[in-house]
Backbone as CSV, one residue per row, in Angstrom:
resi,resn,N_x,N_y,N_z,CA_x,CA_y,CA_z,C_x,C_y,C_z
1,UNK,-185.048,5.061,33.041,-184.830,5.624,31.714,-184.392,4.576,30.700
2,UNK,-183.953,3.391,31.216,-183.315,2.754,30.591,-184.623,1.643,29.556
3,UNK,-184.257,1.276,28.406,-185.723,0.524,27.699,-185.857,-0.607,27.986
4,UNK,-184.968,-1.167,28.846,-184.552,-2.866,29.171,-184.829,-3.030,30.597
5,UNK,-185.504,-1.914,31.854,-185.066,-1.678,33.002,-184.875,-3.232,33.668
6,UNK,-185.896,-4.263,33.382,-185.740,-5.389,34.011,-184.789,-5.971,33.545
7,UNK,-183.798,-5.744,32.218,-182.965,-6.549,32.214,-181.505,-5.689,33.495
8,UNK,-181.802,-4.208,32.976,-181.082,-4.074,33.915,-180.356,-3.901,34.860
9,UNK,-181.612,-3.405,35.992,-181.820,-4.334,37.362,-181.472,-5.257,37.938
10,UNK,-181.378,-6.552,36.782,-181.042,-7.540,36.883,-182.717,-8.597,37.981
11,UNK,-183.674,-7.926,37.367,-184.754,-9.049,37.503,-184.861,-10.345,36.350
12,UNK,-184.251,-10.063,35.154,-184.391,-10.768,34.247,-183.025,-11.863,34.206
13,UNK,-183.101,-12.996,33.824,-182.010,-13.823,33.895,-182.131,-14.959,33.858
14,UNK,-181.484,-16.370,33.619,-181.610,-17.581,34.356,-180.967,-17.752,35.727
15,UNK,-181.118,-18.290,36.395,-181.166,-18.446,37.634,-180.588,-20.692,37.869
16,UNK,-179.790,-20.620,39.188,-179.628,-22.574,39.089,-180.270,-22.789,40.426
17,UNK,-180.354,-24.067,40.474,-180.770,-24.156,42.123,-179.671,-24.471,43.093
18,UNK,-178.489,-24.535,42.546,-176.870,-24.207,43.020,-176.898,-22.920,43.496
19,UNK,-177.118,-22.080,42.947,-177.522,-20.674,43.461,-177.881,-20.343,44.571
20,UNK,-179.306,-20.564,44.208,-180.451,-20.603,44.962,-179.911,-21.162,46.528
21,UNK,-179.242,-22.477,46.650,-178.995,-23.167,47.795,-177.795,-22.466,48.438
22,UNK,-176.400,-22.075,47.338,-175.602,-21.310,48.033,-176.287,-19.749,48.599
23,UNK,-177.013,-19.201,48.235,-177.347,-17.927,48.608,-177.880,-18.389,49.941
24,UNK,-179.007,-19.818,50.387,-179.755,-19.660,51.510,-178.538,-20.122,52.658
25,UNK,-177.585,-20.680,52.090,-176.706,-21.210,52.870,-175.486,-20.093,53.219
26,UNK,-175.505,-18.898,52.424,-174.580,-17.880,52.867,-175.506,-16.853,53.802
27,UNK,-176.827,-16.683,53.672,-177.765,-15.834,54.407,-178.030,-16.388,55.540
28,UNK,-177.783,-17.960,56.513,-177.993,-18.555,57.457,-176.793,-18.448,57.733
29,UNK,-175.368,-18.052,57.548,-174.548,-17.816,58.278,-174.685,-16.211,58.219
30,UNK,-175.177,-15.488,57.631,-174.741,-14.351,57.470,-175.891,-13.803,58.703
31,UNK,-176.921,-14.416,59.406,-177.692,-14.280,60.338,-176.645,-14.609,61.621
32,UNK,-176.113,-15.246,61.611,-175.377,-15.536,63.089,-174.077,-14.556,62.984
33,UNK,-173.793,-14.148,61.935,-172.501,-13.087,61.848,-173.356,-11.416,62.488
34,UNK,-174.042,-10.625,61.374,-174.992,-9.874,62.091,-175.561,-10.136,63.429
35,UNK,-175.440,-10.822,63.742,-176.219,-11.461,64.797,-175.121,-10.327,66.241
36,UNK,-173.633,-11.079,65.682,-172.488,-10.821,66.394,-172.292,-9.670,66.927
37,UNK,-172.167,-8.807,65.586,-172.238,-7.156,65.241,-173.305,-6.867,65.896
38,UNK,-174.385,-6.882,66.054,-175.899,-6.603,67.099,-175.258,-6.428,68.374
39,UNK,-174.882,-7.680,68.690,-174.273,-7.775,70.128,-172.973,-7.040,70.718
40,UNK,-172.318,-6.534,69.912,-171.015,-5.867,69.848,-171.289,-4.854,70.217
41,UNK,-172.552,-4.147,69.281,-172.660,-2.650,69.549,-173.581,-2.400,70.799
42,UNK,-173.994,-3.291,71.525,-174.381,-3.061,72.775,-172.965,-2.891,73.697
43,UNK,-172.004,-3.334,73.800,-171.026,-3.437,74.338,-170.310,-2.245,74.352
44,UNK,-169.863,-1.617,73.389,-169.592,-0.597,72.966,-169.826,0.622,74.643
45,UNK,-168.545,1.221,75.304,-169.012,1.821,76.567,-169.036,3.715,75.643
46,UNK,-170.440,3.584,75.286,-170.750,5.400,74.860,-171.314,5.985,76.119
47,UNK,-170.672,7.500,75.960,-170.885,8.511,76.927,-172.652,8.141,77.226
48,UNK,-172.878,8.661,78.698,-174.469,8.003,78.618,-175.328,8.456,78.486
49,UNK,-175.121,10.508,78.044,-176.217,10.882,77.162,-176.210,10.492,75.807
50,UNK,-175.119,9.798,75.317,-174.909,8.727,74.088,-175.985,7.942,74.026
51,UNK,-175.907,7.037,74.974,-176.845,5.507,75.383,-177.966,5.841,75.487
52,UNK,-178.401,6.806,76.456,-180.163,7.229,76.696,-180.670,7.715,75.138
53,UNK,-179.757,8.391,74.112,-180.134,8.251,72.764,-180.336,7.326,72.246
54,UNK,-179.175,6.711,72.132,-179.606,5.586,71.247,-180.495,4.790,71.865
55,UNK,-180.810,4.549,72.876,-181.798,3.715,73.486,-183.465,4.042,73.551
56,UNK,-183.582,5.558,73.168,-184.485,5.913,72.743,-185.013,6.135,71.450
57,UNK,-183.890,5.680,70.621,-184.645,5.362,69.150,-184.623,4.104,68.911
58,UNK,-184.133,2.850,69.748,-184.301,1.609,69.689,-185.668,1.352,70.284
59,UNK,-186.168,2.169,71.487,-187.471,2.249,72.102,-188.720,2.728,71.180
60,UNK,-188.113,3.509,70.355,-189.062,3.959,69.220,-189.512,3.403,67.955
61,UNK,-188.547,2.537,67.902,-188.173,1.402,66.590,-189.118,0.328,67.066
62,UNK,-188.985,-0.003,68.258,-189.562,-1.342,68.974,-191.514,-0.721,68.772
63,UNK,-191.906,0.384,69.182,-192.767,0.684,69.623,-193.799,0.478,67.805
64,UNK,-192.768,1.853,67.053,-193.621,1.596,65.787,-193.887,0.216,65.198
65,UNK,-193.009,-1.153,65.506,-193.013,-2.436,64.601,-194.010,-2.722,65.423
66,UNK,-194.194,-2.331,66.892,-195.251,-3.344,67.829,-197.208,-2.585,67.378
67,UNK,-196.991,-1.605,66.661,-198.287,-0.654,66.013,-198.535,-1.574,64.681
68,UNK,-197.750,-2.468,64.045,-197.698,-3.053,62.741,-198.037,-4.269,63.028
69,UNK,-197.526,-4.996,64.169,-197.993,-6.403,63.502,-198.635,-7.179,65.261
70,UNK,-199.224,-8.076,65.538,-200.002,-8.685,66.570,-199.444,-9.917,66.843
71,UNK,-199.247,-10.818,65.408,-198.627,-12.429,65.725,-199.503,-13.065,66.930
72,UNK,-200.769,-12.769,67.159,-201.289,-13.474,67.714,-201.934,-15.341,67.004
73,UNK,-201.787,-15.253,65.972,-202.093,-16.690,65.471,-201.647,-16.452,63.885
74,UNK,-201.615,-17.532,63.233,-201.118,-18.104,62.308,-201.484,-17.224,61.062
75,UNK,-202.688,-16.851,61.029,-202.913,-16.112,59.976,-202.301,-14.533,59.830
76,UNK,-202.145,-13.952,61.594,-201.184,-12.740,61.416,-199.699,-12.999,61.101
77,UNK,-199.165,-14.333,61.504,-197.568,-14.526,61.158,-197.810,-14.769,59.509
78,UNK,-198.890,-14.768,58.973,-198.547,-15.432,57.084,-198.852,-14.124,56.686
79,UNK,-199.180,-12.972,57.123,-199.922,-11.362,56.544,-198.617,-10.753,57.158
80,UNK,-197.824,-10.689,58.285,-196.552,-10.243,58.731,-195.963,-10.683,57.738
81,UNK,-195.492,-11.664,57.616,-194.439,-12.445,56.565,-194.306,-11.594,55.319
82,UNK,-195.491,-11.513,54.871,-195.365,-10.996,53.356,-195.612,-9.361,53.543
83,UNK,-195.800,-9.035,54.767,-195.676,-7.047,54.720,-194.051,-7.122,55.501
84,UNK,-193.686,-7.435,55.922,-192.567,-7.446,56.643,-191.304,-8.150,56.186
85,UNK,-191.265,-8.802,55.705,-190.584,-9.844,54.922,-190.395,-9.629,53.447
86,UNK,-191.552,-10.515,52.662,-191.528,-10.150,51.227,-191.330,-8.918,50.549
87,UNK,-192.360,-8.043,50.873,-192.465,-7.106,50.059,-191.183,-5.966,50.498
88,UNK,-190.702,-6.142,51.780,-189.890,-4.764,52.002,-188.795,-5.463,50.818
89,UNK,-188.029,-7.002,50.967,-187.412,-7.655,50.356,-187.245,-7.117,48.800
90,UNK,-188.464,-7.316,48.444,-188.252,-6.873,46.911,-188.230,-5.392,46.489
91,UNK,-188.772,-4.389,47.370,-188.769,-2.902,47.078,-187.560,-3.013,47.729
92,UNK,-186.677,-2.786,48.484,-185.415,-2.192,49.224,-184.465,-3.237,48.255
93,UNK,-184.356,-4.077,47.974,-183.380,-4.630,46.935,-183.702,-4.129,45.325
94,UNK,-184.765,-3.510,45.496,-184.742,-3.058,43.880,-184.124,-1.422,43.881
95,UNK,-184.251,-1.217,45.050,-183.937,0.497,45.117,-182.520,0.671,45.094
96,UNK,-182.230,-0.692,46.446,-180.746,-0.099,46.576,-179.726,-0.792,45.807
97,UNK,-179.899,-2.024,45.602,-179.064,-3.207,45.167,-179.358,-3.174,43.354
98,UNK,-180.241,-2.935,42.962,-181.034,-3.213,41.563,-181.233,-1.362,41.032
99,UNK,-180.926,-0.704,41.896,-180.770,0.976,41.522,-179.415,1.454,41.678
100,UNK,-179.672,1.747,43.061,-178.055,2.389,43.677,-177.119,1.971,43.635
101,UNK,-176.541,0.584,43.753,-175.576,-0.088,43.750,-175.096,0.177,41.565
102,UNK,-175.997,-0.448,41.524,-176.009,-0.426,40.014,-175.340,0.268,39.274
103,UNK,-176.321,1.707,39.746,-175.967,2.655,39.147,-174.290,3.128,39.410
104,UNK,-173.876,2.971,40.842,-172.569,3.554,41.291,-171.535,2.964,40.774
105,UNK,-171.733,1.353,40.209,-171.106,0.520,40.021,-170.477,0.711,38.299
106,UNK,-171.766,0.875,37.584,-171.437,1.566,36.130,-171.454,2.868,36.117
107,UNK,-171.489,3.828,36.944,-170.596,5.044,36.482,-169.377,5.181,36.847
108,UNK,-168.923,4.642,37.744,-167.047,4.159,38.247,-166.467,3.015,38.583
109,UNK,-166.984,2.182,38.027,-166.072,0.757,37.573,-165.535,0.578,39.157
110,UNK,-166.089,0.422,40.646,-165.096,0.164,41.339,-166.231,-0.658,42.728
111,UNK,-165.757,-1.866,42.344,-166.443,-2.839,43.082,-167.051,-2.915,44.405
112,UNK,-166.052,-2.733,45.261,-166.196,-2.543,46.952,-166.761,-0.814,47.331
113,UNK,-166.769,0.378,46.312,-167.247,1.371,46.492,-168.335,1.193,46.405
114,UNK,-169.032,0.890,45.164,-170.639,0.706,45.351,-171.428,0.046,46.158
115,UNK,-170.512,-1.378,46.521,-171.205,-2.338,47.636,-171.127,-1.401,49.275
116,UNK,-169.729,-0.493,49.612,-170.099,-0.378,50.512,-170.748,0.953,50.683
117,UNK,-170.466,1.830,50.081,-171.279,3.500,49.644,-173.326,2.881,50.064
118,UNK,-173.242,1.871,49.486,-174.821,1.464,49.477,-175.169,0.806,50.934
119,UNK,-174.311,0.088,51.191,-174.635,-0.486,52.522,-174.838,0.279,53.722
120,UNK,-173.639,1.655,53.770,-173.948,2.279,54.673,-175.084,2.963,54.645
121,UNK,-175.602,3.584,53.374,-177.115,4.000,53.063,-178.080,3.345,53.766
122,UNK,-177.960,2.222,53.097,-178.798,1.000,53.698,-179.376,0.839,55.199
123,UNK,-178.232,1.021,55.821,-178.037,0.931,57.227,-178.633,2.011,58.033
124,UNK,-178.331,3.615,57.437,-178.681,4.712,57.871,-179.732,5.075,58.139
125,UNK,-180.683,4.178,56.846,-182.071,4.863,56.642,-182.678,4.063,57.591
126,UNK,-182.114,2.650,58.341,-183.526,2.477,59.316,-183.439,3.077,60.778
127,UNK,-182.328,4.237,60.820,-182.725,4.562,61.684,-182.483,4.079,63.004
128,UNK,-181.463,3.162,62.968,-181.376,2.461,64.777,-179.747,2.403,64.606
129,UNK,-179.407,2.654,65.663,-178.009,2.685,65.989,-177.550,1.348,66.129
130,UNK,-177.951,0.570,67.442,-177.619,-0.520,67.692,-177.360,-1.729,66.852
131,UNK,-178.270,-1.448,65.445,-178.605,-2.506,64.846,-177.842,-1.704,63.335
132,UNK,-176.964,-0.713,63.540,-176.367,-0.161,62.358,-174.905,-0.913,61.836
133,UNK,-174.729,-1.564,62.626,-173.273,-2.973,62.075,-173.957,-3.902,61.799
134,UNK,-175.014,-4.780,62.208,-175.736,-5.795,61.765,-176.285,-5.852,60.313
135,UNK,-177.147,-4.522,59.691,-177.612,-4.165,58.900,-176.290,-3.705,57.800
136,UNK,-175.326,-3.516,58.399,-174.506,-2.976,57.252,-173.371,-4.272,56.426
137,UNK,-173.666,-5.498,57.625,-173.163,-6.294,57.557,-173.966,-7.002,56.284
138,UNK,-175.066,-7.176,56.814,-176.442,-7.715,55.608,-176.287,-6.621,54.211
139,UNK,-176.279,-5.712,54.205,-175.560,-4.709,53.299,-174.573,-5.352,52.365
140,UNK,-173.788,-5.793,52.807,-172.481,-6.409,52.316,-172.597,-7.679,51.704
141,UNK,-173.176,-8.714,52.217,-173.571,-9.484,51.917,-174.487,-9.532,51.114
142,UNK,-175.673,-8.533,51.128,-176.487,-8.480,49.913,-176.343,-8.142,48.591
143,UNK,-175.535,-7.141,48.896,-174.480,-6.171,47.829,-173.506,-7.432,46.863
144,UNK,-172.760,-8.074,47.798,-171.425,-9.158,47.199,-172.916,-10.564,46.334
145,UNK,-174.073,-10.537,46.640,-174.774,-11.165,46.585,-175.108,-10.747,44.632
146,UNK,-175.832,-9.566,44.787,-176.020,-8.968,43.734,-174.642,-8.514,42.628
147,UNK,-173.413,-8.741,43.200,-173.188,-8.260,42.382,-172.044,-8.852,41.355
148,UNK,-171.789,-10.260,42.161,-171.472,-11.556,41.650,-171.822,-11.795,40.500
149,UNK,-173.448,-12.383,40.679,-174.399,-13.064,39.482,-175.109,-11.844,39.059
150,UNK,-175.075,-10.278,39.157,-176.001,-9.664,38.292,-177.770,-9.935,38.181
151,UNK,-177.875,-10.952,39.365,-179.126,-11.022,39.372,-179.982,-10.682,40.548
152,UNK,-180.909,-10.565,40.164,-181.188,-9.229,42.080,-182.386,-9.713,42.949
153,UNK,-182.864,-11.395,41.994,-183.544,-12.073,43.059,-182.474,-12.999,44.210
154,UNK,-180.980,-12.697,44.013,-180.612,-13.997,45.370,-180.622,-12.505,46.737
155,UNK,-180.525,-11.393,46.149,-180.482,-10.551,47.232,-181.692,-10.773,47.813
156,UNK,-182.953,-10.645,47.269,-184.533,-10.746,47.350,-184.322,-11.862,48.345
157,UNK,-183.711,-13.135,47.552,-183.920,-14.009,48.414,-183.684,-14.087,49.601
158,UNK,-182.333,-13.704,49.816,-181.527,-13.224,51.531,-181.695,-12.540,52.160
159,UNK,-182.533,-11.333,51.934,-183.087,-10.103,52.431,-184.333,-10.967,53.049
160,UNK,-185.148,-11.906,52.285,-186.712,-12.163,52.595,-186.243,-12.996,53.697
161,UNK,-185.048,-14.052,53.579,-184.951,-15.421,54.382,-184.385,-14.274,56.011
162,UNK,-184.424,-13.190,55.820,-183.386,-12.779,56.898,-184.463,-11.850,57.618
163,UNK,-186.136,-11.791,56.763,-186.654,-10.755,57.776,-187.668,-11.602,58.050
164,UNK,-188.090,-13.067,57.463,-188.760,-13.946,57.518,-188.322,-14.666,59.148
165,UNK,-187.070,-14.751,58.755,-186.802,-15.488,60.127,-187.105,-14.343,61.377
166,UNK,-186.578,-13.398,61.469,-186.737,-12.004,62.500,-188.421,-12.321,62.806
167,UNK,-188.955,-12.671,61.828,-190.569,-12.562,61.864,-191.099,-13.148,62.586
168,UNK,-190.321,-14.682,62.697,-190.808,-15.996,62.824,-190.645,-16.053,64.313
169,UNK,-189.130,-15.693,64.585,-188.501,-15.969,65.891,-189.323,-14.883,67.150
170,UNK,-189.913,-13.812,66.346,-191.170,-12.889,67.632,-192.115,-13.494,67.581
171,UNK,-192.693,-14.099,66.660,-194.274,-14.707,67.018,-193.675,-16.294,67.649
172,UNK,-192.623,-17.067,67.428,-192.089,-17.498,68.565,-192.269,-17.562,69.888
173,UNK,-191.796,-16.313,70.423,-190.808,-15.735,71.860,-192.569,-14.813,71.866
174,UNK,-193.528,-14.433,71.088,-194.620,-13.962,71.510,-195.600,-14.857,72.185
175,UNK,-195.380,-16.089,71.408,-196.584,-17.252,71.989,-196.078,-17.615,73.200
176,UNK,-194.663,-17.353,74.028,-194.290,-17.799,75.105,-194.807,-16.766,76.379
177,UNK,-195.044,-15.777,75.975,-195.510,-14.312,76.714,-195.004,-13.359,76.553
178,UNK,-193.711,-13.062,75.736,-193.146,-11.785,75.587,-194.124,-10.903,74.588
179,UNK,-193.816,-9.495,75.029,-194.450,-8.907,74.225,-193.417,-8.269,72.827
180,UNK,-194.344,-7.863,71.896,-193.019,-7.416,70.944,-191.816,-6.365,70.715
181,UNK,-192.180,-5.373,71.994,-191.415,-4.388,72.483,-190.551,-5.046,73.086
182,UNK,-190.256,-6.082,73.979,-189.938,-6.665,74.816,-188.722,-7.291,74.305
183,UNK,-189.533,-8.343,72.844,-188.677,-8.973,72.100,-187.609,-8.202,71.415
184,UNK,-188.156,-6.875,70.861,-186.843,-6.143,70.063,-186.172,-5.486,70.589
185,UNK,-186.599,-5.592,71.906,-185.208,-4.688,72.619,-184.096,-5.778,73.849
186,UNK,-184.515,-6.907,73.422,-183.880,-7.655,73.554,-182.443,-8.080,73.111
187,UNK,-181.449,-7.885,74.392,-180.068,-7.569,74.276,-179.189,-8.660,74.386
188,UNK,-179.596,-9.643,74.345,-178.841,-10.757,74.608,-178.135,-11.153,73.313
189,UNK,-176.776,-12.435,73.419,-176.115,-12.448,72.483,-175.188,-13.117,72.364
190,UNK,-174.149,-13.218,72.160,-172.447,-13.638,72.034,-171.870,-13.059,70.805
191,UNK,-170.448,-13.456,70.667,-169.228,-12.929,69.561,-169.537,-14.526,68.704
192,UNK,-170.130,-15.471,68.926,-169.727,-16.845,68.019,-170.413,-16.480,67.287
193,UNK,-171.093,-15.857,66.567,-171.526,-15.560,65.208,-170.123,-15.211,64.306
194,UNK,-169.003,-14.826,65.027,-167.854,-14.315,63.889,-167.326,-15.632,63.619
195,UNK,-167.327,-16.733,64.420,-167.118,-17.936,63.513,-167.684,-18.031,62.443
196,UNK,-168.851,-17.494,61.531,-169.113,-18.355,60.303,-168.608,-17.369,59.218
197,UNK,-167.566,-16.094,59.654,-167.291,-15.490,58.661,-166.668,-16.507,58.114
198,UNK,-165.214,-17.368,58.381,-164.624,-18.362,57.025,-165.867,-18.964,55.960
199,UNK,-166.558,-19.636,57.051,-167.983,-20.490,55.797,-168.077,-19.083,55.387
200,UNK,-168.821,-17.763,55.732,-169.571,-17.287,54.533,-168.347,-16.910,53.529
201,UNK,-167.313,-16.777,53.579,-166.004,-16.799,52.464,-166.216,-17.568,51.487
202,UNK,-166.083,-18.782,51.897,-166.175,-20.049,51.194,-167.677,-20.286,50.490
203,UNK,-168.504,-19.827,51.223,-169.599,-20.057,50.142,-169.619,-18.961,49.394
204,UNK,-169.135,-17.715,49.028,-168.803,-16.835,48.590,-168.155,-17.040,47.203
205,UNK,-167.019,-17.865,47.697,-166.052,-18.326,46.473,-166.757,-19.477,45.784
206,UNK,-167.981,-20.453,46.114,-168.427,-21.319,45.311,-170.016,-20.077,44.621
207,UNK,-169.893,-19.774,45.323,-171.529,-18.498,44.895,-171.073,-18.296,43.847
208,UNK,-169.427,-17.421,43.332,-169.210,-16.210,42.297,-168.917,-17.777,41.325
209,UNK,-167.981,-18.781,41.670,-167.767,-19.615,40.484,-169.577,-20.382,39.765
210,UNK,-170.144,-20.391,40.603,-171.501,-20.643,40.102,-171.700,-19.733,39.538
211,UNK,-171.890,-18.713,39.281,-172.468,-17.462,38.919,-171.264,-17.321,37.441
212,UNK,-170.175,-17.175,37.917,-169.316,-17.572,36.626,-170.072,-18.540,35.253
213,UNK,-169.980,-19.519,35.694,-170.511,-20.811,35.159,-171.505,-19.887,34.474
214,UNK,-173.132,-19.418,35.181,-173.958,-19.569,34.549,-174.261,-18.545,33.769
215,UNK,-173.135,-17.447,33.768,-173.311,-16.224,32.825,-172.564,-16.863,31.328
216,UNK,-171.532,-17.659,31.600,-170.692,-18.091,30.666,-171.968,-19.081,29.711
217,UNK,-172.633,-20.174,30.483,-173.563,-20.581,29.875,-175.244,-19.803,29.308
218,UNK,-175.027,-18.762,29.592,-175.877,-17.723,28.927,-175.597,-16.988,27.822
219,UNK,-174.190,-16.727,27.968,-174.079,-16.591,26.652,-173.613,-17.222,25.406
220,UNK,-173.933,-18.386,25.807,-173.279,-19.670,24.853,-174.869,-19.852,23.524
């Protein structure tokens, strides 16, 4: 409704390559943190008509992505990339981060409500249990991402670098013989991903003073 929507969304803006580098450098730790949370919630001892659930919509999750993509050679990992990667990247950050967040954020002024009200959304709609702390984690991070600098390509960016890699690492572990059912229900793991919560702090606190900086120099 709005007559400016790209301004704001926050597609419109200047943008630094300070940015740009802190965002890829908070989304490569923010992969080994999710990473953590993945592994946690396997751990987790649920009743075991609990587990045979959730394990049957992780079986179902695995099955529909393995109907979508082949990764048998180079030209299916560059057509994956951009259906799997890019494009969810820019529609799901414009909906939730560049809509919902947005919106929750300017009708009640209250920072950590909108980031996390959206994340758990976020999380809900894909549908997998196991992978519902990982995703909510990326949530958070995408959210604190967007809502720093007001601009809704570093989410784009961290969202793409985070399903790009997921992409990369099955046609990987596919060329070795796994199949892709195989690969996503793949449970392996550790807790050392919660080491890079301090770094992602810290790049956090140089992200928002960048982002400071370059709104201040926008409106100069």
């Amino acid at each position: 409704m709005s007559r400016k929507p790209l301004e704001l969304t926050g597609f419109k803006g200047a943008i630094t390559g300070k940015q740009i580098l802190l965002t890829a450098l908070i989304m490569a730790c923010g992969l080994a943190l999710s990473s953590a949370f993945g592994y946690m919630s396997y751990q987790i001892p649920f009743p075991k008509e609990w587990t045979t659930f959730f394990q049957r919509l992780e079986s179902d999750y695995a099955k529909m992505a393995a109907n979508l993509i082949n990764l048998d050679n180079g030209y299916e990992l560059f057509i994956s990339i951009i259906v799997l990667a890019l494009i969810p990247a820019i529609c799901e950050e414009a909906l939730f981060r560049g809509g919902l967040q947005n919106y929750l954020y300017r009708g009640y002024n209250k920072f950590w409500f909108s980031i996390v009200i959206v994340s758990l959304i976020f999380s809900v709609v894909h549908f997998s249990f196991y992978g519902f702390l990982s995703r909510f984690v990326l949530g958070i991070i995408l959210g604190l991402l967007y809502q720093y600098s007001g601009k809704l390509w570093f989410p784009i960016l961290a969202h793409f670098i985070n399903n790009a890699t997921a992409v990369i690492v099955m046609y990987s572990q596919k060329s070795s013989g796994k199949t892709i059912e195989a690969i996503m229900n793949d449970k392996d793991g550790s807790y050392l991903g919660f080491l890079a919560l301090p770094l992602i702090i810290f790049l956090f606190v140089k992200f928002r003073q960048a982002s400071v900086t370059q709104t201040t120099t926008d409106g100069i």
